[in-house]
GUVOPA-628776 format. One line per 4 residues: their letters; for each residue z negated, y, x of N, C-alpha, C. Coordinates in Angstrom, 1 decimal. Layout:
BEGIN
A) Z,Y,X,Z,Y,X,Z,Y,X | ...
//
This chain:
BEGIN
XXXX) -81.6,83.0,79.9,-81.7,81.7,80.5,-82.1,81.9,82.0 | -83.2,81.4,82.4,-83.6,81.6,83.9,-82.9,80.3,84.7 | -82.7,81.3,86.1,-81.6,80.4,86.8,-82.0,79.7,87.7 | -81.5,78.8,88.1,-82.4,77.9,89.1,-82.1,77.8,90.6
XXXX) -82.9,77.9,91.2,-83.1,78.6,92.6,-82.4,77.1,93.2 | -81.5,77.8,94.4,-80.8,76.7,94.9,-82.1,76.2,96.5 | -82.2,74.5,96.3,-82.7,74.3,96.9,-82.3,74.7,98.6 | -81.1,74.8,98.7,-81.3,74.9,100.8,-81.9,76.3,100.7
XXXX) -82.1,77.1,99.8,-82.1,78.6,100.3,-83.7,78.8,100.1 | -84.6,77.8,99.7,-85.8,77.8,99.3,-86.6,78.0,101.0 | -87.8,78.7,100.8,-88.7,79.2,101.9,-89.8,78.5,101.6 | -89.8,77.5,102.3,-91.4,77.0,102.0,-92.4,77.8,102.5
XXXX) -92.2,78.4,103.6,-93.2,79.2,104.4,-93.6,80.0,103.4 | -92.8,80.6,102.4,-93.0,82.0,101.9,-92.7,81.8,100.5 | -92.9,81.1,99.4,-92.7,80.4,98.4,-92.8,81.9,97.7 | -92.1,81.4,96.3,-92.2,82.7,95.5,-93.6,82.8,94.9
XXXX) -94.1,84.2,94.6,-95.2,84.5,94.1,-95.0,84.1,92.3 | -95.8,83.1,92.0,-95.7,82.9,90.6,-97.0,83.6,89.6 | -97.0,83.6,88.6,-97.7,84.3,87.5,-99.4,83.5,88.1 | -99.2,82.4,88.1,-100.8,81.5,88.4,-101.0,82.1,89.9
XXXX) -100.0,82.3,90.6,-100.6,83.1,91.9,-101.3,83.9,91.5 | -100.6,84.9,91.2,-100.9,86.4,90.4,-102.3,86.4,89.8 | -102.5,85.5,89.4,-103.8,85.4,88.2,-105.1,85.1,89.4 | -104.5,84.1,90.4,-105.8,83.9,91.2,-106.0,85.3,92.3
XXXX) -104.9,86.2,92.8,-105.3,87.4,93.6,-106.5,88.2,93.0 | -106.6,88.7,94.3,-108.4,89.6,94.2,-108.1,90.9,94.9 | -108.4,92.2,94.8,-108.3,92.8,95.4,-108.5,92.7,96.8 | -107.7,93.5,97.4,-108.1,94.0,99.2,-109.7,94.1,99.1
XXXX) -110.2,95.3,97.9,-111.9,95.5,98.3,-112.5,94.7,98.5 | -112.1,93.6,97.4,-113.0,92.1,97.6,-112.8,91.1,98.2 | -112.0,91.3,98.9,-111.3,90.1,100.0,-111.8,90.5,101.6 | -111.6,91.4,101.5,-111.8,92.3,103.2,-113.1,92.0,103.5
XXXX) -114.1,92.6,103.2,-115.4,92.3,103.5,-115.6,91.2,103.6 | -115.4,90.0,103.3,-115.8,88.3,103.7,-114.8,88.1,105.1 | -113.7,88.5,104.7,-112.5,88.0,106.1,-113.2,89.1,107.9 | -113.3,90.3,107.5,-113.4,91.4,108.7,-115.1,92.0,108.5
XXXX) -115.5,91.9,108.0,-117.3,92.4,107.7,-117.1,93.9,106.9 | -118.1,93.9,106.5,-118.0,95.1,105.6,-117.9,96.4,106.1 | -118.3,96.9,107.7,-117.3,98.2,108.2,-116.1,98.3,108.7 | -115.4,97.2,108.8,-114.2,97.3,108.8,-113.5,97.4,107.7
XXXX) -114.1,96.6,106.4,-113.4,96.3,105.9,-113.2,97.9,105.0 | -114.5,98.5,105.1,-114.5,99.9,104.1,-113.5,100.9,105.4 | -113.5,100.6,106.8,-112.5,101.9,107.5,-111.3,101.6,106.8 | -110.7,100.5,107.1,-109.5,99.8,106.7,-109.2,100.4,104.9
XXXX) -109.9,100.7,104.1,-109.9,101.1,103.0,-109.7,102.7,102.7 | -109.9,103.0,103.6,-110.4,104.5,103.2,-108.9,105.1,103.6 | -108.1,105.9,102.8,-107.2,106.8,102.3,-107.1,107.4,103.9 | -105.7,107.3,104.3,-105.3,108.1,105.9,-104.1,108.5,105.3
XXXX) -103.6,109.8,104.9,-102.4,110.6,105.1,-102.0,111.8,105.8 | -101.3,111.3,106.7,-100.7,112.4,107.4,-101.5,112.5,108.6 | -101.5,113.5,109.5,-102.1,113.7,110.8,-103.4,113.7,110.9 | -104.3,113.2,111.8,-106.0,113.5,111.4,-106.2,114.9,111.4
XXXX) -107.7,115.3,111.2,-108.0,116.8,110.9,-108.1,117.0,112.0 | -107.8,118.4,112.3,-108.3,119.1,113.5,-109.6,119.7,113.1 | -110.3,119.8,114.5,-111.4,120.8,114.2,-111.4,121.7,114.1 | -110.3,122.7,114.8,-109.8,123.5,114.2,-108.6,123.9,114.0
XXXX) -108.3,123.7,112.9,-106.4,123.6,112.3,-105.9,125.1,112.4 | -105.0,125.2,112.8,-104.0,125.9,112.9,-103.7,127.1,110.9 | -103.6,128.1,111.3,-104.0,128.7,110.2,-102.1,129.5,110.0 | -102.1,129.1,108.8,-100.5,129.8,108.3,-100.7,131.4,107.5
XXXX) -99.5,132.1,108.5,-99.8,133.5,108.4,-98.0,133.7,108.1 | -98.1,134.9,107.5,-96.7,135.6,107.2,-96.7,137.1,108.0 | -96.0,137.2,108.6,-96.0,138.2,110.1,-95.0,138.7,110.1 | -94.5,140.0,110.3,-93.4,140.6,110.1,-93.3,141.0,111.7
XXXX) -92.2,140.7,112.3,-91.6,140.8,114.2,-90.6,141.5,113.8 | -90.2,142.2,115.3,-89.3,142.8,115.1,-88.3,141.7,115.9 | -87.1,142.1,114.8,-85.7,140.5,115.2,-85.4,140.5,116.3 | -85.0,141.8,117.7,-85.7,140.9,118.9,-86.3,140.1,119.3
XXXX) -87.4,140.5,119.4,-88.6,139.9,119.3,-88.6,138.4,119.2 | -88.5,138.3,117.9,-88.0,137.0,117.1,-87.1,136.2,117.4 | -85.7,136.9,117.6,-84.6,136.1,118.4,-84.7,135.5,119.5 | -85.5,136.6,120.1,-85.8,135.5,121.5,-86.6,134.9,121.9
XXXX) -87.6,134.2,120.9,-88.2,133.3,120.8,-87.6,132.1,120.4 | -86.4,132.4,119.4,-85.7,131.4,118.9,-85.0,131.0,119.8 | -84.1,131.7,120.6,-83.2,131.1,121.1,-83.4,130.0,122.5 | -84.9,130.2,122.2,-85.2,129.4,123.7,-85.3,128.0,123.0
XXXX) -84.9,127.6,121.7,-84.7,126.5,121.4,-86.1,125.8,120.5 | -85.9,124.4,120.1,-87.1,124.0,119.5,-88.7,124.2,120.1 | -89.6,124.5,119.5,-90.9,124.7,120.2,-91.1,126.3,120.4 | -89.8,126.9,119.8,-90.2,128.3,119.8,-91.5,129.0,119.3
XXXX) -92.1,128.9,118.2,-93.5,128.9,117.3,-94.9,128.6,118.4 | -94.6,127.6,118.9,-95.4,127.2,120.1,-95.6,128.2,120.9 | -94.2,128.3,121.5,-94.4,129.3,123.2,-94.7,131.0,122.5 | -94.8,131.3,121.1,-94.8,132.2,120.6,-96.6,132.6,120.7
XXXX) -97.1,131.2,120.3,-98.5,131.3,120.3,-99.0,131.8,121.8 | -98.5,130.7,122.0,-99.2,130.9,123.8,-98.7,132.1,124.0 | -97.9,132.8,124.2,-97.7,134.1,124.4,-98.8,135.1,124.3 | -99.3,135.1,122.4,-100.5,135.7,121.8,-101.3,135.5,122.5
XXXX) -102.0,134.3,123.0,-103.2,133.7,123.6,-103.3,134.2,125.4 | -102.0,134.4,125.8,-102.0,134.9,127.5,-102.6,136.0,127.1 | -101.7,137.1,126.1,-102.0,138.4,125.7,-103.7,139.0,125.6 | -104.2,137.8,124.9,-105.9,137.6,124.8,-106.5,137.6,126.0
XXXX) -106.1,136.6,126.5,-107.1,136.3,128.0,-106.6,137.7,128.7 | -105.6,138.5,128.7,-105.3,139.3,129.4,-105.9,140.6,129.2 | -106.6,140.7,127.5,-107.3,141.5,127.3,-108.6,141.0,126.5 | -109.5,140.9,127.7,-110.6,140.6,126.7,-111.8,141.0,126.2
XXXX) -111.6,142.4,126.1,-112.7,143.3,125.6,-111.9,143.4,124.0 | -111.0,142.4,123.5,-110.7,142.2,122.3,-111.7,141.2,121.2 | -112.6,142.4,120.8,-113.4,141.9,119.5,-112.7,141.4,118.6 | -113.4,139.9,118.5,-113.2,139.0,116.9,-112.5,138.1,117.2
X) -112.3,137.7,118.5,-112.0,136.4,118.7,-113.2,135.6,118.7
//
């Protein structure tokens, strides 16, 4: 038995979605293009997860340090990985007759 919605608590602004709503909706693809023009309306569509691409991403490696080494990178707190890189990268500029960069 369906129950009946008490009128003070009723939203007019924001009424419930009924089945004849439901039946008249259109997709976003077909709706966007008349409301925003059709290049907005295809950016606005297009699939965004996660961070944008880099141009050039960061490459995941498995590296064996020695736990010095390591520890005290860690212990300088979050962003250790970071200051670890830049480390590598001083070490480059500091030798640059290093082929294959």
């Amino acid at each position: 038995m369906p129950r009946k919605p008490n009128p003070e608590q009723l939203d007019l602004d924001a009424p419930e979605a009924t089945d004849e709503w439901f039946a008249k909706a259109r997709p976003a693809s077909e709706v966007l293009g008349d409301l925003l023009g059709a290049s907005v309306a295809k950016e606005m569509l297009q699939p965004k997860r996660g961070r944008p691409a880099l141009d050039k991403p960061k490459a995941h490696v498995n590296i064996r340090l020695d736990a010095d080494i390591l520890e005290a990178f860690k212990e300088t707190g979050a962003g250790w990985q970071t200051r670890m890189n830049n480390a590598l990268r001083e070490w480059l500029k500091a030798h640059p007759n290093v082929t294959g960069v």
